[in-house]
Residue frames as qw, qx, qy, qz and C-alpha x, y, z in Angstrom:
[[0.123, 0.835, -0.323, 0.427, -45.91, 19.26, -8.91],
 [0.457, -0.698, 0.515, -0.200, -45.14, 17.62, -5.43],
 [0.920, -0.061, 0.330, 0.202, -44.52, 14.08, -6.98],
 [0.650, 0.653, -0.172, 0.347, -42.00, 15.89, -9.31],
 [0.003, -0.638, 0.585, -0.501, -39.92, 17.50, -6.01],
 [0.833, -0.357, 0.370, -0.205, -40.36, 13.98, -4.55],
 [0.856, 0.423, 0.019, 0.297, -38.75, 12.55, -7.86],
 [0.527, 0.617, -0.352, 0.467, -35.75, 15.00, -7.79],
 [0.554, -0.701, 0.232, -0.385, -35.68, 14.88, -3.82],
 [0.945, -0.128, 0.300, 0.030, -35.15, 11.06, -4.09],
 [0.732, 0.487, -0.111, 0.464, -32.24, 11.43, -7.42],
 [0.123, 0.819, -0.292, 0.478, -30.79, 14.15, -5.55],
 [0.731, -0.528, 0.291, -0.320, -30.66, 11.84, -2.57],
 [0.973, 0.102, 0.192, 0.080, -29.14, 9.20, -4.41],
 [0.636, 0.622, -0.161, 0.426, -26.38, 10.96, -6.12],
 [0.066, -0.820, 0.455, -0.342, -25.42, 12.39, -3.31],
 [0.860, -0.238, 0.392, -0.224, -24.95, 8.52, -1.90],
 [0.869, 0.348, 0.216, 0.276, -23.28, 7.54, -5.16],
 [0.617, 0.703, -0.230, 0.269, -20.74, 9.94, -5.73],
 [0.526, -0.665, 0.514, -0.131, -18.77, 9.28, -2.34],
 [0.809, -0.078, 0.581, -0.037, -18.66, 5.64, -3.36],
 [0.760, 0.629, -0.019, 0.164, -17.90, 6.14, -7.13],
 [0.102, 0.908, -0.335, 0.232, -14.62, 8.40, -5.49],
 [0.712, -0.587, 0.383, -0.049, -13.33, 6.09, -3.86],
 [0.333, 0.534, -0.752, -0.196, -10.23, 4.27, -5.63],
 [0.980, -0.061, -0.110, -0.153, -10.58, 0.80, -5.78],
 [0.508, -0.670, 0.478, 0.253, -7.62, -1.14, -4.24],
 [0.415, 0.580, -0.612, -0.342, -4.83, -2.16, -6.81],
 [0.454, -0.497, 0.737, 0.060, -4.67, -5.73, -7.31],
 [0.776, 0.508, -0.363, -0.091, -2.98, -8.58, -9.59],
 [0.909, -0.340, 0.095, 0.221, -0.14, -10.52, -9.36],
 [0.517, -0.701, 0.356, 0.340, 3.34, -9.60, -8.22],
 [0.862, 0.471, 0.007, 0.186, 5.40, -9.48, -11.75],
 [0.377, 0.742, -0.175, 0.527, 8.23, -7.68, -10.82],
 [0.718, -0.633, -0.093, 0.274, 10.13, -7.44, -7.17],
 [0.349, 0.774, -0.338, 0.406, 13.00, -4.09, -7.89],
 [0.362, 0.304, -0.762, 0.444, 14.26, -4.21, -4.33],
 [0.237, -0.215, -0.888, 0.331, 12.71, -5.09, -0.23],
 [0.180, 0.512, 0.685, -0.486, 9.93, -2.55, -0.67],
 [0.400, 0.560, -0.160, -0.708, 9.24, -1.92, -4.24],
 [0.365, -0.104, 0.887, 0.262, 7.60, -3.97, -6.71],
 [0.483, 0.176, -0.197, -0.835, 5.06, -3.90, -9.69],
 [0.463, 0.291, 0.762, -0.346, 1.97, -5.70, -9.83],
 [0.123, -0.103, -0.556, -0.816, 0.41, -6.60, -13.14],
 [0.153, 0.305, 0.641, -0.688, -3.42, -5.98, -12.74],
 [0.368, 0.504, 0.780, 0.047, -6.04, -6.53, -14.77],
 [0.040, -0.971, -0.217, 0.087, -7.72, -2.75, -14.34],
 [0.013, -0.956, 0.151, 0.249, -4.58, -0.98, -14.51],
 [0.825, 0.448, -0.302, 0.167, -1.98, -3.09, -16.24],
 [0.626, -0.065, -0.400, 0.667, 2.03, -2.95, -14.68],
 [0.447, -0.818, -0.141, -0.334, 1.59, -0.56, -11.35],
 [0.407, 0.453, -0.514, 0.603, 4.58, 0.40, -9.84],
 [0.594, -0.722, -0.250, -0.252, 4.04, 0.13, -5.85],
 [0.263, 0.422, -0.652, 0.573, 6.38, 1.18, -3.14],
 [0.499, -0.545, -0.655, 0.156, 5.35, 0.22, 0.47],
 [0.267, -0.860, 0.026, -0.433, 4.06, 2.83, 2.92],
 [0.585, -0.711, 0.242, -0.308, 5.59, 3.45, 6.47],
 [0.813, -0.425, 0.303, 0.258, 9.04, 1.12, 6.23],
 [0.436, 0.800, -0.390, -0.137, 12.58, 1.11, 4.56],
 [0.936, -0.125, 0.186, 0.272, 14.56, -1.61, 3.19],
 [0.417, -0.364, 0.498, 0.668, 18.44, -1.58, 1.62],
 [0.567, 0.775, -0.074, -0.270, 18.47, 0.41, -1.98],
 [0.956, 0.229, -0.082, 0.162, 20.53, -1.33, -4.45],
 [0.419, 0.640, -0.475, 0.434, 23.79, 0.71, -3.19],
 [0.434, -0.664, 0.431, -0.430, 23.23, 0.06, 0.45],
 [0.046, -0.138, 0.967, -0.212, 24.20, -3.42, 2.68],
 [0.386, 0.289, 0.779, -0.400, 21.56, -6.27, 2.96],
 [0.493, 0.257, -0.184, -0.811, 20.19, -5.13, -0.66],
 [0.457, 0.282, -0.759, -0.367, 19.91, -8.83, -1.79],
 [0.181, -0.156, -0.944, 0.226, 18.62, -10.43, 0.63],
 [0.198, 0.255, 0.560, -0.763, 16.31, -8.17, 1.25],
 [0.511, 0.441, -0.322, -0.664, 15.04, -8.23, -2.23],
 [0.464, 0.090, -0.867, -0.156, 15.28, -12.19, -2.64],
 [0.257, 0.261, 0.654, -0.662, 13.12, -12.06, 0.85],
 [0.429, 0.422, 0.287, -0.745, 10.31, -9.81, -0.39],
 [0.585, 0.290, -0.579, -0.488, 10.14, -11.92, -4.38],
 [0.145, -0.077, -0.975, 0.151, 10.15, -15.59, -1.96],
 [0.178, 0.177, 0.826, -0.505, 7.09, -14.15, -0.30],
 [0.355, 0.542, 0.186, -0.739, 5.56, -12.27, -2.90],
 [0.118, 0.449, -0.662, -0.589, 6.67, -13.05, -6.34],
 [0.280, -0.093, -0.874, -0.386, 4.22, -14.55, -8.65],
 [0.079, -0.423, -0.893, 0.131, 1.35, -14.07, -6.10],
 [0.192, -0.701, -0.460, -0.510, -1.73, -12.34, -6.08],
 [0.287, -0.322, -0.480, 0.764, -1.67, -9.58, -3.45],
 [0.239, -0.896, -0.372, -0.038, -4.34, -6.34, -2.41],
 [0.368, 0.224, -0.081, 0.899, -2.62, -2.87, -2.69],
 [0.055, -0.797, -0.588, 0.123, -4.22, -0.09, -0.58],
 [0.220, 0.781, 0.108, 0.574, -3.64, 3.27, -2.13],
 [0.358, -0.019, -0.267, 0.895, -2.27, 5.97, 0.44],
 [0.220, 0.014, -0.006, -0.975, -5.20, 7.62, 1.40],
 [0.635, -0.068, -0.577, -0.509, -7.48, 5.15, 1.15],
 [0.839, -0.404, -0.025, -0.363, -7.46, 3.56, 4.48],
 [0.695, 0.271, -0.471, 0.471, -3.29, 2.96, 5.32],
 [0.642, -0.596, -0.196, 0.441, -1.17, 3.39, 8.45],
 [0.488, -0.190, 0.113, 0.844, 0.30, 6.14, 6.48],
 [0.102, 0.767, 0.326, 0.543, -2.54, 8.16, 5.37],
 [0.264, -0.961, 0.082, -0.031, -1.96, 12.13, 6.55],
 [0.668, -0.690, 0.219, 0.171, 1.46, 11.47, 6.29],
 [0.537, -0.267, 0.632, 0.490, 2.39, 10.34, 3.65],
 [0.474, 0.502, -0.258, -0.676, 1.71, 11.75, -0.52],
 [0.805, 0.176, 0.469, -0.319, 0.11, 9.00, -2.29],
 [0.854, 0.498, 0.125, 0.085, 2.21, 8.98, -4.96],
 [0.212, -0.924, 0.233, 0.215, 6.02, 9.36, -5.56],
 [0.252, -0.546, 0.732, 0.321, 8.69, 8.97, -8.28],
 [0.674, 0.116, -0.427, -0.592, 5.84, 7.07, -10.41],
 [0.303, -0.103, -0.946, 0.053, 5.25, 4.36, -8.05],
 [0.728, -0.526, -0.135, -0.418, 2.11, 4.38, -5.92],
 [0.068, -0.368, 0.668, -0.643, 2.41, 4.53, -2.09],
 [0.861, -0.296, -0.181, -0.371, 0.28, 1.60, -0.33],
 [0.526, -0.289, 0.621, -0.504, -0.23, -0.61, 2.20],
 [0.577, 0.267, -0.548, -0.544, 0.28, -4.20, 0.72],
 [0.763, -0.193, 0.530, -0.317, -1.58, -7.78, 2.00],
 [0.475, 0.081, -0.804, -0.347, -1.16, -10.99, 0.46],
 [0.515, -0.493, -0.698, -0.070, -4.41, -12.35, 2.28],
 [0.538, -0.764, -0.353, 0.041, -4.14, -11.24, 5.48],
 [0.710, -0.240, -0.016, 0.662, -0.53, -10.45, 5.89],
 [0.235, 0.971, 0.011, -0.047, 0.88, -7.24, 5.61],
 [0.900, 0.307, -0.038, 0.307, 3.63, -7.39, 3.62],
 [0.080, -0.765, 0.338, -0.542, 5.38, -4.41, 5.52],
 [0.675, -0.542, 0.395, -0.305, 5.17, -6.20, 8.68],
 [0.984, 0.136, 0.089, 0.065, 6.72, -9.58, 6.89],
 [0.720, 0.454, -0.179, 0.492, 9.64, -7.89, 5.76],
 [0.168, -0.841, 0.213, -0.468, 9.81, -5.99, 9.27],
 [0.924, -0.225, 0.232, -0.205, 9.39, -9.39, 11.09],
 [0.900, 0.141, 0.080, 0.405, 12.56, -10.70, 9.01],
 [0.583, -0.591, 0.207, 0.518, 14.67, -7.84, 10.09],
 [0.454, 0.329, 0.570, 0.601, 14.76, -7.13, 6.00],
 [0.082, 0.671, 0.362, 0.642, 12.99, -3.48, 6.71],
 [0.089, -0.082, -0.432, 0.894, 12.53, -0.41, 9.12],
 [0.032, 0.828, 0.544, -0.134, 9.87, 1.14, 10.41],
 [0.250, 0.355, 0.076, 0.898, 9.61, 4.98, 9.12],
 [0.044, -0.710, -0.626, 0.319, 7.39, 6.15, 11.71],
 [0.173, 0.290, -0.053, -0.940, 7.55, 9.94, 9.58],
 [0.329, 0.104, -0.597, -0.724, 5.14, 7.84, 7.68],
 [0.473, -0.229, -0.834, -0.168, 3.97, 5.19, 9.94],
 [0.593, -0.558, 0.033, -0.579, 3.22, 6.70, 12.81],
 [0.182, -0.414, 0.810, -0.373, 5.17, 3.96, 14.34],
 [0.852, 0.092, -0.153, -0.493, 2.85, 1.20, 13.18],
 [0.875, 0.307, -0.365, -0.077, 5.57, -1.09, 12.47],
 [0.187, 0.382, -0.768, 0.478, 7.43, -0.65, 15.60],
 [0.523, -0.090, 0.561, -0.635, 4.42, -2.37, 17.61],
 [0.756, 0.334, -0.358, -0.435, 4.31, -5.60, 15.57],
 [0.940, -0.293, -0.002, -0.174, 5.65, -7.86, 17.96],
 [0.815, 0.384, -0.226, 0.371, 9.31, -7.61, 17.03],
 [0.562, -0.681, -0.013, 0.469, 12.02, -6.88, 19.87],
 [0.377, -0.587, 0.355, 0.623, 14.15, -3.72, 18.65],
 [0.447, 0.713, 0.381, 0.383, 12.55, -3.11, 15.22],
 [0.156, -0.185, 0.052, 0.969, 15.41, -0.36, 13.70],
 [0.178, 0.817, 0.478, -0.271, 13.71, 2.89, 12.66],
 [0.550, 0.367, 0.188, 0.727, 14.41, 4.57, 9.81],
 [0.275, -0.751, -0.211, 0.562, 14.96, 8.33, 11.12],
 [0.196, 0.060, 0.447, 0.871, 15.31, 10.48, 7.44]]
């Protein structure tokens, strides 16, 4: 009897250890196939196949606004065709609490190519705002003088 409520002590110990860690999303990643405009693009990815992804916490030009093209022919020079690390919304972004992890069918993240954060690359070229309703102001404290702010 007491090695059996040591046996389900220990499973019950364990599962509760394992099902945090099973819940967790894994980050998204693959390579860049797709670049729509300076903060949307889709990643093809093994694990999930084509994966729409908008960046968290900045805005660039939509295809009716000024600066779309460049800002889009920016974000496909650095990205396009490379392998890059999506973090989900919620998962450990400058925009979790703030932002809804999903929206319009693209996933909401926080994207690196290595180290970089590809938000901050396309802030750093003057090619994106910070949204601080989303960032929390993250991206106005990246080193750039007079990073605009998007304010919708």
């Amino acid at each position: 009897m007491n090695r059996n409520r040591t046996s389900a002590t220990v499973l019950v110990c364990c599962l509760a250890i394992a099902i945090p860690i099973t819940a967790i999303a894994a980050d998204i990643v693959g390579t860049v196939a797709r670049v729509m405009d300076g903060n949307t693009f889709e990643i093809a990815s093994p694990k999930d196949s084509i994966v729409r992804i908008r960046l968290c916490g900045v805005h660039s030009p939509e295809r009716s606004e000024p600066n779309y093209r460049p800002a889009r022919r920016l974000l496909s020079e650095k990205i396009g065709k490379r392998e890059i690390r999506c973090v989900r919304v919620g998962e450990g972004t400058v925009c979790d609490n703030r932002s809804k992890p999903t929206n319009k069918g693209k996933v909401i993240a926080q994207c690196f190519t290595g180290d970089n954060d590809v938000a901050t690359i396309m802030i750093r070229a003057r090619m994106a705002c910070d949204w601080p309703k989303f960032s929390g102001g993250h991206y106005q404290k990246v080193g750039v003088p007079d990073v605009c702010v998007q304010s919708k």
